[in-house]
Wavefront OBJ file of the C-alpha trace (Angstrom):
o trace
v 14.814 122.664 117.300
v 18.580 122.770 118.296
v 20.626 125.229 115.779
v 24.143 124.586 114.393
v 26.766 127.260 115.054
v 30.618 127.477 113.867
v 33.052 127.943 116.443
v 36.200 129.471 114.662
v 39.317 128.158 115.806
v 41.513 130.048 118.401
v 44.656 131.054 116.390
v 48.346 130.198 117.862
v 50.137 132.897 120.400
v 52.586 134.845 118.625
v 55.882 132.980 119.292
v 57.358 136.322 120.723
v 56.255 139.930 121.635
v 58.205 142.612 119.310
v 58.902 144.441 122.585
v 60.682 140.781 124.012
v 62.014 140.685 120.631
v 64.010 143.565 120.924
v 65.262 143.302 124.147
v 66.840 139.482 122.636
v 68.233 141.599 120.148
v 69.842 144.378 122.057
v 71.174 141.051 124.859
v 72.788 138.947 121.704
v 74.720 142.521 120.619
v 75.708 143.196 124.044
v 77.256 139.811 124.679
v 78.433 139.093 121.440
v 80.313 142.004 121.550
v 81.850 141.520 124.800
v 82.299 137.572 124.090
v 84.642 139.100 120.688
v 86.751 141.371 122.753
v 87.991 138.322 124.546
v 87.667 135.508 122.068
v 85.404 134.187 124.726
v 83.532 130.948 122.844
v 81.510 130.127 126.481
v 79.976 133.618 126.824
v 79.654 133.463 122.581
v 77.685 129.854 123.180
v 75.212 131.626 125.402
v 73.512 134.291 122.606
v 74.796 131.968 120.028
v 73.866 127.916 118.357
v 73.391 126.268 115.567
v 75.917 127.103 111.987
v 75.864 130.750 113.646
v 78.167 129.736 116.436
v 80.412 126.714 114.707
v 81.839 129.850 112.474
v 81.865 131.925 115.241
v 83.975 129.477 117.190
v 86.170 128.698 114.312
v 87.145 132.262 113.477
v 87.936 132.724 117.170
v 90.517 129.713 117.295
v 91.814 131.185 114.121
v 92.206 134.866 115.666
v 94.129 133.079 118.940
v 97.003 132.067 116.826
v 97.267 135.607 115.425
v 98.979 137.825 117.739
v 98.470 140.781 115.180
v 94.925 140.387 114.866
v 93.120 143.572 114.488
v 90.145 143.633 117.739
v 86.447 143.057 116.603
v 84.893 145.734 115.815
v 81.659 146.374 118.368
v 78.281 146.700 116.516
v 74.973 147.613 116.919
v 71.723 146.383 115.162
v 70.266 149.496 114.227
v 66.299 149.879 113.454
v 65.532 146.452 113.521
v 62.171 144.908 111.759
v 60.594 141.962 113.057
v 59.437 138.595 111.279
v 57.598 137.201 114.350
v 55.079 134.571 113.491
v 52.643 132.167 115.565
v 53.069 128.950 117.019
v 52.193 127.039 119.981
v 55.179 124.100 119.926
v 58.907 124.322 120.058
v 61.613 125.007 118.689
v 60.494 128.449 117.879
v 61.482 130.803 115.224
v 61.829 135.025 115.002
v 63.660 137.089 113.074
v 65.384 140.269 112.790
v 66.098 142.358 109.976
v 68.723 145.519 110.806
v 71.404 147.331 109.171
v 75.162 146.732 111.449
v 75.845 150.749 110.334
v 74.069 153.871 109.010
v 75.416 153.722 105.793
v 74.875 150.263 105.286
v 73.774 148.808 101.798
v 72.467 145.391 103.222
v 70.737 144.770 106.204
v 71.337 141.376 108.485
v 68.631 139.027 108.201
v 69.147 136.899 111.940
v 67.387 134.203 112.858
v 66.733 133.446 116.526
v 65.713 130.071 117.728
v 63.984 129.038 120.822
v 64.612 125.315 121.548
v 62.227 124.835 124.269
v 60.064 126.033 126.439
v 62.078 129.204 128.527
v 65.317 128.421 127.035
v 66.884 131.132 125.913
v 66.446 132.736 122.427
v 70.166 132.259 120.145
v 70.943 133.411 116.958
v 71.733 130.970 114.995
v 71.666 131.899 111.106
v 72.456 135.187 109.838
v 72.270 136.333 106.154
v 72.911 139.735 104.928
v 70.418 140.798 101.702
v 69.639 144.234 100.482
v 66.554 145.360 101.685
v 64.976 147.969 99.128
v 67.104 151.286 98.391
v 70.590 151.672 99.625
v 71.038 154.881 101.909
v 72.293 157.902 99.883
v 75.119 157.981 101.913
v 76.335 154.756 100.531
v 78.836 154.391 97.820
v 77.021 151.912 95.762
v 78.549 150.377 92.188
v 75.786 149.739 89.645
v 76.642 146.179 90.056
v 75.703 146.381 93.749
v 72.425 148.625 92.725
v 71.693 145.576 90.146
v 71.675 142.846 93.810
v 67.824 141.195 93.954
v 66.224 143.013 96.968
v 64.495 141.227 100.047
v 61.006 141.581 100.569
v 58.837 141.390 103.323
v 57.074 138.579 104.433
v 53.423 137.854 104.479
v 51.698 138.960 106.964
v 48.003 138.082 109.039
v 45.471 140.932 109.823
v 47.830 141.302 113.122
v 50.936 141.895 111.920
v 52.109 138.528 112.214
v 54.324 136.694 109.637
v 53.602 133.732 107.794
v 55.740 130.953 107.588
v 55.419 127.611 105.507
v 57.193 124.267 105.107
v 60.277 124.582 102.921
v 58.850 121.499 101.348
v 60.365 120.574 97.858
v 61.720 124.164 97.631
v 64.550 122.701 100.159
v 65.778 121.195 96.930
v 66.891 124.815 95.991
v 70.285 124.298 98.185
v 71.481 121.626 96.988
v 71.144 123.068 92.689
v 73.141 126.346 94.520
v 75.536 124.305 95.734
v 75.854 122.094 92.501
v 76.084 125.118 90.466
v 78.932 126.829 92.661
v 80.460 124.165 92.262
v 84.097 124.525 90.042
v 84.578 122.573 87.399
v 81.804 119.768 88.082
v 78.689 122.050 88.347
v 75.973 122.615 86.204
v 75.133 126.117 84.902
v 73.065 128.628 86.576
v 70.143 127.782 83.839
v 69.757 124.246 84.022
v 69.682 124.172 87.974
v 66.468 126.957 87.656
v 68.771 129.495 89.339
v 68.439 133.100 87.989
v 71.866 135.071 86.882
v 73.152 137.602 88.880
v 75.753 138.270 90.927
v 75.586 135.654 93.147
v 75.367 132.949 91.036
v 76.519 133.130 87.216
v 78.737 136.334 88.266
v 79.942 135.014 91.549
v 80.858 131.044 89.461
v 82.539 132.764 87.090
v 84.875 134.442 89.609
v 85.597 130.989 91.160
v 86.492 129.638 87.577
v 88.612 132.521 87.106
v 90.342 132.102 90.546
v 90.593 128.386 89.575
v 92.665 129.202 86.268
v 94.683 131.671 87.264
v 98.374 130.006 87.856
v 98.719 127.019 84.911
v 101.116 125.158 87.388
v 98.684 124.593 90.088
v 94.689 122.991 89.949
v 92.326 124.599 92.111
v 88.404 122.685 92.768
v 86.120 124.326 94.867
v 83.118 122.001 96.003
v 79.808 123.247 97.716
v 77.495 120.990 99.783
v 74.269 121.811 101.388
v 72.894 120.562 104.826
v 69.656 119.732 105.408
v 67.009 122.527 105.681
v 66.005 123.086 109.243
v 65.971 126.512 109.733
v 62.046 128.180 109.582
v 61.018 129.148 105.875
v 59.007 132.519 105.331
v 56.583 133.271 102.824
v 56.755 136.482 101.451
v 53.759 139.001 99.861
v 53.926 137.424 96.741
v 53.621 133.708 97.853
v 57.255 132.659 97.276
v 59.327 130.545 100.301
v 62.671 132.098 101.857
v 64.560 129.075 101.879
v 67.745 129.356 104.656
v 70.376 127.725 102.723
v 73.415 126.266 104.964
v 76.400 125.278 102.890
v 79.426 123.853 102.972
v 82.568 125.121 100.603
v 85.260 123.339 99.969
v 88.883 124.478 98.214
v 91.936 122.570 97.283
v 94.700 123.324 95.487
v 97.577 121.250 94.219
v 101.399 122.065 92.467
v 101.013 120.345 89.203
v 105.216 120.414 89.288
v 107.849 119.903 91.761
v 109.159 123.061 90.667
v 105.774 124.815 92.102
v 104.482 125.479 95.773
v 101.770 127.311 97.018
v 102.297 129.819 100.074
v 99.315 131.174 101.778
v 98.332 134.770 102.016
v 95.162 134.925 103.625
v 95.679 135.551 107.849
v 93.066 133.333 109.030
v 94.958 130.609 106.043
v 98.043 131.120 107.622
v 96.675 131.127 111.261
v 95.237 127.133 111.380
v 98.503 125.226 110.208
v 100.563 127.815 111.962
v 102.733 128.728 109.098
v 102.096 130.215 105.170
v 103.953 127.466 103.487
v 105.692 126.211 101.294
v 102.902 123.594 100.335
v 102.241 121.297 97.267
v 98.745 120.940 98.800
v 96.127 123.058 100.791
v 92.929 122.575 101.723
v 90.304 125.291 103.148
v 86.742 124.707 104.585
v 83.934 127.594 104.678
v 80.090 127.921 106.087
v 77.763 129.842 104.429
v 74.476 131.280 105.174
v 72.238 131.814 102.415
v 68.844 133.265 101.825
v 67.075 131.850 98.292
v 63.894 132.755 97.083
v 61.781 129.972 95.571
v 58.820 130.965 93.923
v 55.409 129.393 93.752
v 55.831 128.314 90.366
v 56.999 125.308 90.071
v 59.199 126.205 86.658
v 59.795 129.954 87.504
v 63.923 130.381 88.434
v 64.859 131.154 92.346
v 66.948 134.041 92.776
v 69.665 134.014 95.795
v 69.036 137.132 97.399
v 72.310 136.907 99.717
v 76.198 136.547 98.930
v 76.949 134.595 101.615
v 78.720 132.061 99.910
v 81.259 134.715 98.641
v 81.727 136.137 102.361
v 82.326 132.732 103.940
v 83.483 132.245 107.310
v 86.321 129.875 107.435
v 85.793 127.012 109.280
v 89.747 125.295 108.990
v 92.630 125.109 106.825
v 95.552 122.381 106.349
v 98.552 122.045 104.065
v 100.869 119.552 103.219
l 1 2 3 4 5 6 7 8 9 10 11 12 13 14 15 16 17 18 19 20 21 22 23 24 25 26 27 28 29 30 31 32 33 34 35 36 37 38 39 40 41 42 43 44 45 46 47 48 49 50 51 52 53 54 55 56 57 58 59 60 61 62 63 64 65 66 67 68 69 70 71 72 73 74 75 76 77 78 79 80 81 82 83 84 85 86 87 88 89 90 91 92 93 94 95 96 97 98 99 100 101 102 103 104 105 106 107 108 109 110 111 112 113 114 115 116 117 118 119 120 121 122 123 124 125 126 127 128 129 130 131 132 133 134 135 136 137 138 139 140 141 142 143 144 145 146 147 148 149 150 151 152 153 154 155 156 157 158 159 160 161 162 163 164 165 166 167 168 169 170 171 172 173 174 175 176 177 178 179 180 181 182 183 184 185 186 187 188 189 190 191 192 193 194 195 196 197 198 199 200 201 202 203 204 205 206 207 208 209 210 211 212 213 214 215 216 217 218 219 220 221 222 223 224 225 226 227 228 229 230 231 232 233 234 235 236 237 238 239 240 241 242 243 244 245 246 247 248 249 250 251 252 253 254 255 256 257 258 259 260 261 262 263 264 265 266 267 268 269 270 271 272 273 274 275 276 277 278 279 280 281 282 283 284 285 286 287 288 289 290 291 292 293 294 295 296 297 298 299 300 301 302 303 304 305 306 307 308 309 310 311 312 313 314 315 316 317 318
C-alpha cells in the first residue's frame, strides 16, 4: 500500500545577507557624505529614493541660496542591527538600526529598498526612536527618559525578522496626522493615540506656537500618504507602521499694522528674502515610526518625533 508523507514547504531566501547588509550601509554613509559636501543631488539620488531623498533634495536647494551655510557634518552609522527578513519577489525591504554618535540617545531606524532584481539597495525612510537605555554619557532630561522605546522585531528560528501587512493599522497615519493637526484636530484620546511627548505634548506646543502673537493666525495641517513602506512585527505581536506625512504652516497679519519676517535660515533661503510678509506658507516631510498593537481597541504609541524634526520641503511669502 502506497503511504502519505508531508513535504514541508521550502521557506523564502533571506532578502539580504547581514554581511551585504553592512557593506550597503557603510556605501550609503560614504556617498551620502560626500554627495553633502557638495550639495551634489545626482550622487545623493544614487544611495538615496523615495520621501528619503525629496527632503534630501529640498534641503540642498535651500542650503545653495545660503552662502553662510554651516558644511554637513560627516557621519557614521555606528553598531548597526539588522531587521532583514525573507522574501522571494521585489521590491525588497531591510533595515538598519544605528546610533549617528557615541553618545547618542536615539538610534536611526533606515529603511533600504530594493526595487528590482540587482538594482541597487537606497535608503529611503529614516526614523530616529530610542532604542532601550540612553548611554551614560548622554545628558538626558526626564522628559527624554519618559520617550516610548523601540523594540525589536520578531524573529524566525534563524534570526530572520518578521514582517506583516500594515493592513487596517495603516489607518494609524492618518488619526496622527488628524490629531497634529492645529486647531481642527481631534484629541490624542479619541484618535486611540497614547499621550506622550509626541503627540499630546508635542500638539500642545503647536497650539502654543499658534497663539503666541494675537495679531497674526497661525494653522498647521498634517496629511499622511499612503503606507508603502514594509511593516514589522515586533516580539509582542504589534505592527511598526512607517508613517509618511505631510505638514503644513501658514500664517497671516490679522492687521495692516502687522507683518511677519522670517527667522528660520532655510525660511529665509526659498523666497530669497526674510520679509516683510502679511502671509507665509511652509511645507515639511516627516518620517514616522507608530506602533499599532494587536488589539484592536488598545492605543498606538508614536515611538519617533519626526514630525517635530521635519525637513522642510519649501517656503513662500507674500
Amino acid at each position: 500500500m502506497p503511504s502519505a508523507s508531508v513535504v514541508a514547504p521550502v521557506p523564502d531566501p533571506a532578502v539580504i545577507s547581514e554581511a551585504e547588509a553592512r557593506a550597503v550601509l557603510e556605501r550609503y554613509d560614504a556617498e551620502n557624505n560626500t554627495a553633502n559636501a557638495a550639495l551634489d543631488g545626482d550622487r545623493l539620488a544614487g544611495v538615496e529614493g523615495g520621501e528619503l531623498l525629496e527632503g534630501s533634495l529640498a534641503s540642498y536647494r535651500a542650503d545653495r541660496a545660503r552662502p553662510d551655510r554651516e558644511p554637513y557634518k560627516p557621519f557614521t552609522h555606528l553598531a548597526p542591527q539588522f531587521w532583514i527578513p525573507r522574501a522571494s519577489g521585489h521590491p525588497r525591504t531591510f533595515v538598519a538600526v544605528a546610533a549617528t554618535g557615541a553618545d547618542s540617545e536615539d538610534k536611526a531606524v533606515v529603511h533600504f529598498v530594493q526595487d528590482t532584481p540587482g538594482a541597487p539597495w537606497k535608503a529611503v525612510f529614516t526614523a530616529h526612536a530610542r532604542v532601550g537605555d540612553p548611554p551614560a554619557t548622554a545628558s538626558a532630561s526626564p522628559e527624554r527618559q519618559a520617550r516610548p522605546t523601540l523594540d525589536d522585531v520578531a524573529r524566525d528560528a534563524s534570526g530572520s525578522a518578521r514582517t506583516t501587512t500594515a493592513g487596517d493599522a495603516a489607518a494609524v497615519c492618518g488619526r496622527y496626522a488628524a490629531v497634529m493637526s492645529v486647531p481642527a484636530g481631534p484629541g490624542a484620546g479619541e484618535a486611540r493615540l497614547a499621550p506622550g511627548s509626541h503627540t499630546t505634548d508635542l500638539r500642545k506646543r503647536i497650539e502654543d506656537d499658534a497663539h503666541r502673537d494675537e495679531r497674526m493666525s497661525q494653522t498647521t495641517t498634517v496629511t499622511a500618504r499612503p503606507v508603502v513602506r514594509q511593516t514589522f512585527r515586533t516580539a509582542t505581536g504589534d505592527r511598526l507602521v512607517p508613517c509618511v506625512l505631510d505638514k503644513t504652516i501658514e500664517a497671516k497679519a490679522l492687521i495692516p499694522e502687522a507683518h511677519l519676517t522670517a527667522t528660520a535660515p532655510t525660511t529665509i533661503a526659498f523666497p530669497g528674502r526674510s520679509g516683510p510678509f502679511t502671509t507665509v506658507k511652509e511645507t515639511f516631510l516627516a518620517c514616522v515610526l507608530i506602533r499599532v498593537p494587536a488589539a484592536p481597541d488598545a492605543p498606538a504609541t508614536v515611538l519617533t518625533g519626526g514630525l517635530a524634526q521635519s525637513h522642510p520641503l519649501d517656503a513662500t511669502g507674500t
